[in-house]
N, C-alpha and C positions, 0 to 999 in steps of 0.2 A: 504493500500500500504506500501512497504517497500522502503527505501533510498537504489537502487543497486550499490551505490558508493561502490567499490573497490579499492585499491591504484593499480593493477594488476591484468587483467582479461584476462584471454588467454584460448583461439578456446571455450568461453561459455557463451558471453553474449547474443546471441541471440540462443540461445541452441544447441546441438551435430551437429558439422559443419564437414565432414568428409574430406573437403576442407583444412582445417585449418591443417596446419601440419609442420615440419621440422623447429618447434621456440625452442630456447634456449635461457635461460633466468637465469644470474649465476651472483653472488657477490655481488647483490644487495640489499637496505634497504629501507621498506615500514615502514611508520609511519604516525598515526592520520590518519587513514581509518575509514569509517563508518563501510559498508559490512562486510570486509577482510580487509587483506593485500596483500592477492594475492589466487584468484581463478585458480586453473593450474589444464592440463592434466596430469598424471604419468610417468612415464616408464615404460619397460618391465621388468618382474622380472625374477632377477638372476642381473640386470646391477646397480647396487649400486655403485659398485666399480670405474666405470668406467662414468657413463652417467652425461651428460652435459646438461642436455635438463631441468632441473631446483633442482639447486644444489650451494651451498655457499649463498643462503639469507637468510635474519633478517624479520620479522615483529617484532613493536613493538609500545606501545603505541594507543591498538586499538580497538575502541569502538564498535567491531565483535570480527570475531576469527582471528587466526592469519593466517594458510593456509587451503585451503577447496580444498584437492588432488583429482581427480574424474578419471576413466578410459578414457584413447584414442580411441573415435574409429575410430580414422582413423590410428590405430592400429590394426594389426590383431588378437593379441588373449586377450585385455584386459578384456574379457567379461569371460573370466577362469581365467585369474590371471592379478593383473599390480602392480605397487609399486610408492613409495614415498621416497626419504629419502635427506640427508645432509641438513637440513631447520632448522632454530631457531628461539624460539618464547619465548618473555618475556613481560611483562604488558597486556594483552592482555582479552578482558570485559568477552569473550567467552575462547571457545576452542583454544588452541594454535596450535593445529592440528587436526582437523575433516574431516568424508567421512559418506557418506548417501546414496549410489550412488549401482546399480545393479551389481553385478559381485562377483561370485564364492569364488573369492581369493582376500583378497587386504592386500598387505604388507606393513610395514613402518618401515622404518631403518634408523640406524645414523640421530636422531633428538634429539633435546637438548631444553628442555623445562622449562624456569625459571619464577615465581612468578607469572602462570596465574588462572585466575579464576576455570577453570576447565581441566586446561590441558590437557590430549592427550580425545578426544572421536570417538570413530571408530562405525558405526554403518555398516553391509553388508546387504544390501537389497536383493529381487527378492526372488521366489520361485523355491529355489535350494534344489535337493534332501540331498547335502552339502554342505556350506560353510564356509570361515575360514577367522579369523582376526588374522594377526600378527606384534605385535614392536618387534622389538630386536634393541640391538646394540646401548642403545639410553641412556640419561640423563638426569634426571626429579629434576629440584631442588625447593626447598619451597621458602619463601619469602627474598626477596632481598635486600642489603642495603639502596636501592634508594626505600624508605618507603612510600606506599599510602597514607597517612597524615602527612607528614614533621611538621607540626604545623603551628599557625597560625592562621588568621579569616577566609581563603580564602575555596572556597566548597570544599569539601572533599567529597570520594568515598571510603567508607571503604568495602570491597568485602571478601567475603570467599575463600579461595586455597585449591586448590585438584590438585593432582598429573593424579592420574588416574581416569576417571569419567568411572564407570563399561561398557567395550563392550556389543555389543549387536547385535542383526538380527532381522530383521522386513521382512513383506513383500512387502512391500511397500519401495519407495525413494525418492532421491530428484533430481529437477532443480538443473544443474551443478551451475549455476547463479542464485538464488531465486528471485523469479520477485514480490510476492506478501507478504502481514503481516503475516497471517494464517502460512506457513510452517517455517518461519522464530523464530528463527537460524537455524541452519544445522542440532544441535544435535536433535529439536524436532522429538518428531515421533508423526507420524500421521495414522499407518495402525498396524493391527495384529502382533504378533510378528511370529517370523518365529519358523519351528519344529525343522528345525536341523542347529543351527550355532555353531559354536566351536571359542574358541580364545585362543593363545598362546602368551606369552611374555619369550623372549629370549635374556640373559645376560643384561638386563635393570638396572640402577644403579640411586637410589634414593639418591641427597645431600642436607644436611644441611636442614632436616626438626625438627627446634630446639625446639619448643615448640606447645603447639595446638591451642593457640591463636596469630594474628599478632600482630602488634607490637602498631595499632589500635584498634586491639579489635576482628577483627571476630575472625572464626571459621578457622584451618589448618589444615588435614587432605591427607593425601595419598592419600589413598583408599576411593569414595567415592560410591554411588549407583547411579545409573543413574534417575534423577525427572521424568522422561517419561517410566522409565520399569514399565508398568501396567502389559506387558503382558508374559514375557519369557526373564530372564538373565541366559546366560550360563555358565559352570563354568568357573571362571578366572585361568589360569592356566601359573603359572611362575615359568622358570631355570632359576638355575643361576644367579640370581638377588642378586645383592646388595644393603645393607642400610648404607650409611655413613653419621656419622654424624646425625644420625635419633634418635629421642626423643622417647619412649613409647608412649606416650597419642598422637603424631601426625601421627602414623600409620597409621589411621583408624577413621573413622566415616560413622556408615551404617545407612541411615535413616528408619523408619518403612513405611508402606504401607503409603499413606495420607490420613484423615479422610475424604479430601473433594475428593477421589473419591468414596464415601459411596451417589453416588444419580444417579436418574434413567435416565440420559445422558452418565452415563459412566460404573459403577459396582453396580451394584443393588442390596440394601441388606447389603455388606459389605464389604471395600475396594479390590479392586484386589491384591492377594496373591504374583503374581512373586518377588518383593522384600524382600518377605521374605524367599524365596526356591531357593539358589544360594552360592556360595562359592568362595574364593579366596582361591588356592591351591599354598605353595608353596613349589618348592624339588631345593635341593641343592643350600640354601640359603648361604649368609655369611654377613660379618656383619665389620666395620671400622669406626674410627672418636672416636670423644670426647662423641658423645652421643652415647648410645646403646639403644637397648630394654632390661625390664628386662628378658625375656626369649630370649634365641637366638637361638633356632631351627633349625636344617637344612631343617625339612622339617614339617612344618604344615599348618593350616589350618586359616581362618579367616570366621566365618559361621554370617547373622543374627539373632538379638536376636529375636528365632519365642517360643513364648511361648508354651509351651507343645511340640515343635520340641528340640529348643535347648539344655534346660536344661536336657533331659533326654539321650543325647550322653555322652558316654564313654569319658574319657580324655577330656574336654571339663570345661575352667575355661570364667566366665564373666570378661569383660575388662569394667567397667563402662565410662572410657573416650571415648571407641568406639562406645558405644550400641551396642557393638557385644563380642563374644564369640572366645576365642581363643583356638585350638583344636592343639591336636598334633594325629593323628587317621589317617591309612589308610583305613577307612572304609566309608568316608562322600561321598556321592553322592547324586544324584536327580535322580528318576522317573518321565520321561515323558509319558502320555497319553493323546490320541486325539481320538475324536469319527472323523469315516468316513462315517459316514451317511448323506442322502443326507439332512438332518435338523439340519446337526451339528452349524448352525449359528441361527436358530430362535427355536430350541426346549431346554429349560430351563434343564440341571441333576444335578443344584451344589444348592444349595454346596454340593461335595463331602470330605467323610471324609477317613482320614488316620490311623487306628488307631494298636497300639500296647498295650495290654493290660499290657504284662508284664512289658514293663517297664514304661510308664502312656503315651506313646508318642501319642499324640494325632493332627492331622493336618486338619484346614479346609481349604479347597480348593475353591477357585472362577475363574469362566468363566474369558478369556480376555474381554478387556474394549469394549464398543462400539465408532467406530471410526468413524461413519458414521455422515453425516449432510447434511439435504436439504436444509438450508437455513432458517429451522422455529425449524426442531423439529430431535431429535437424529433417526439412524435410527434403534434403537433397534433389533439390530444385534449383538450376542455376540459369537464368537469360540468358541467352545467346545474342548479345548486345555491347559492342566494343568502341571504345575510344581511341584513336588514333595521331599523336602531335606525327607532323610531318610539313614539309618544308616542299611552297610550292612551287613551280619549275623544275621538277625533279618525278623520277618515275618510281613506282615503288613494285616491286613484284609480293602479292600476297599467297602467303600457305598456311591452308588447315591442319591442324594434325589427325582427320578424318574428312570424307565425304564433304564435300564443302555444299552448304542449304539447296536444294532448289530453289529456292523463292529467297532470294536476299535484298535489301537495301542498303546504296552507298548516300553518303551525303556529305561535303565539303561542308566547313562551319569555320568563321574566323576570317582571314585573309580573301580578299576578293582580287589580288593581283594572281595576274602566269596562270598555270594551267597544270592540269597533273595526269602522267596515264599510270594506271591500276592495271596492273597485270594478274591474275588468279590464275593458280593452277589447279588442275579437272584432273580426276586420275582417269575418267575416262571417255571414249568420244562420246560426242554430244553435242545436240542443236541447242543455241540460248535465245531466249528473244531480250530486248534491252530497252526499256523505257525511259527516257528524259523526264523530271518534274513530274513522276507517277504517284 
């Protein structure tokens, strides 16, 4: 079981009430919550400007996240788009802003995020042929003068900061209000990840990320990767954005795959790849303050370090304080492919390999994770749905390590420069037919 203490729950503790409607809830401050600080419906998007239905509050100090924004439906269209915005969140154990929740589009604006564990994390659920995450308009600062260990005998909580914990799509979602341990926090995922989610950040302004350790000891960090992408991170894609005040080495830190999902409950074989095949893209950056980065780029790239992927990209320098690779290249994208056969979850074709001979680029590829559990035993069920970073102007020849689908889907995602040929090998002859935009 989980503690579903909230400091503010509204139209969600006993789940989607379409009764529950016409609350406003402004200027107000949540503090020392378990849950949250406040569980709320959205608004309609386009009304940032003007809506009063929850707009000027604080969470802070909070042993969850700080707001857990979810669609209205006793709203008519938040199930295609709803939004979030004027909210501020500082100290806070979790996300300072998180959603898990089913719907198309979900926006977030004018939010102001200081000194929490994992700052903003957006995940859009549901099996949509598209959908989109977006921040703009918003302010993401590092660690705060009011210091997680002031000193002294007394317990201390020394925690790592991340600005941005990478977006993501699943298929799957969450209880507006989480009722039990298992789905708990918000940001966990528990189901497949999704084929096509996109996320943009627009004019987003990172302050005073001074150094990459706090002032205790963790780890600080902007940009981090999401602990639950087993399965599919899209690319991050940010205008506009500014760094003031921002340190080199607190840019970034991308984790690798984890060794412990290398066993037969979750990726069988060898960890699940998506953490490694994903990018932060940024155009028309800019840059201000006392600290800078040593490169200041208007528009590049932040790739993981995926051995035999990374190092063989054009323009592309290792940052050792990130464990990632910093690119200046309009060429970096990801190939997606999914088998659509009807065994695409119990019939094994990975690892699949990526490979370029000329320039040594070499990629294995692993199935998403198995999410499934009865209660004794996993239910070894794995998507046959794959991530692919690859560099384009360049050709890549693909191998199954079985029968490769009849029915498969390719999709370029990312870079819109050059052109790429896919090569598959067929163990055996055979007619294909090949669909463009199908």
């Amino acid at each position: 079981m989980v503690d579903m203490e909230s400091c503010v729950s509204i139209c969600a503790l006993d789940g989607p009430d379409s009764s529950c409607a016409d609350i406003s809830f402004t200027n107000s401050i949540a503090a020392g919550c378990v849950t949250a600080a406040f569980v709320v419906p959205g608004h309609d998007c386009g009304d940032a400007g003007t809506q009063t239905k929850f707009r000027g509050n604080v969470g802070h100090s909070v042993l969850g996240g700080g707001a857990n924004i979810f669609p209205d439906i006793a709203a008519s269209d938040h199930a295609t788009c709803y939004e979030g915005s004027h909210f501020a969140a500082y100290k806070v154990s979790f996300a300072g802003l998180s959603t898990n929740f089913d719907g198309m589009e979900q926006r977030m604006s004018n939010m102001v995020m200081v000194d929490n564990t994992l700052g903003v994390s957006m995940i859009v659920g549901g099996s949509w042929e598209r959908a989109f995450m977006v921040l703009k308009d918003s302010d993401i600062y590092g660690e705060h003068e009011a210091l997680d260990c002031p000193g002294g005998n007394h317990p201390c909580k020394c925690t790592d900061k991340n600005g941005i914990y990478s977006f993501t799509g699943t298929i799957g979602s969450k209880d507006f209000h989480i009722r039990s341990g298992s789905p708990y926090p918000m940001d966990h995922i528990m189901s497949y990840g999704s084929w096509a989610a996109d996320t943009d950040f627009y004019k987003v302004r990172f302050h005073d990320w001074t150094s990459r350790e706090t002032a205790c000891g963790s780890q600080q960090a902007i940009f981090n990767t999401h602990r639950d992408g087993s399965d599919y991170i899209p690319f991050q894609n940010f205008y506009q954005c500014e760094f003031d005040n921002v340190h080199q080495d607190a840019i970034a830190y991308l984790m690798d795959s984890p060794a412990k999902w290398n066993n037969l409950a979750d990726c069988v074989g060898f960890p699940c790849t998506a953490p490694m095949n994903y990018a932060y893209d940024f155009k028309s950056t800019t840059y201000s303050g006392t600290n800078r980065p040593s490169a200041r780029d208007r528009d590049w790239q932040i790739i993981p370090d995926n051995v035999g992927v990374s190092d063989t990209f054009r323009d592309c320098t290792f940052v050792d304080s990130w464990n990632a690779w910093s690119c200046s290249s309009d060429n970096i994208g990801t190939l997606k492919i999914k088998s659509n056969d009807v065994d695409q979850e119990d019939r094994t074709i990975t690892p699949i390999y990526l490979v370029n001979e000329e320039t040594g680029y070499s990629n294995k590829l692993q199935t998403q994770m198995d999410h499934f559990w009865d209660g004794f035993y996993a239910g070894q069920l794995h998507l046959s749905e794959f991530t692919s970073l690859i560099e384009t102007d360049m050709d890549y020849n693909v191998t199954f390590s079985s029968t490769p689908p009849e029915d498969m889907s390719l999709e370029m995602r990312g870079s819109t420069n050059g052109q790429t040929k896919i090569m598959i090998q067929y163990w055996n002859t055979l007619s294909l037919r090949v669909y463009a935009n199908d």
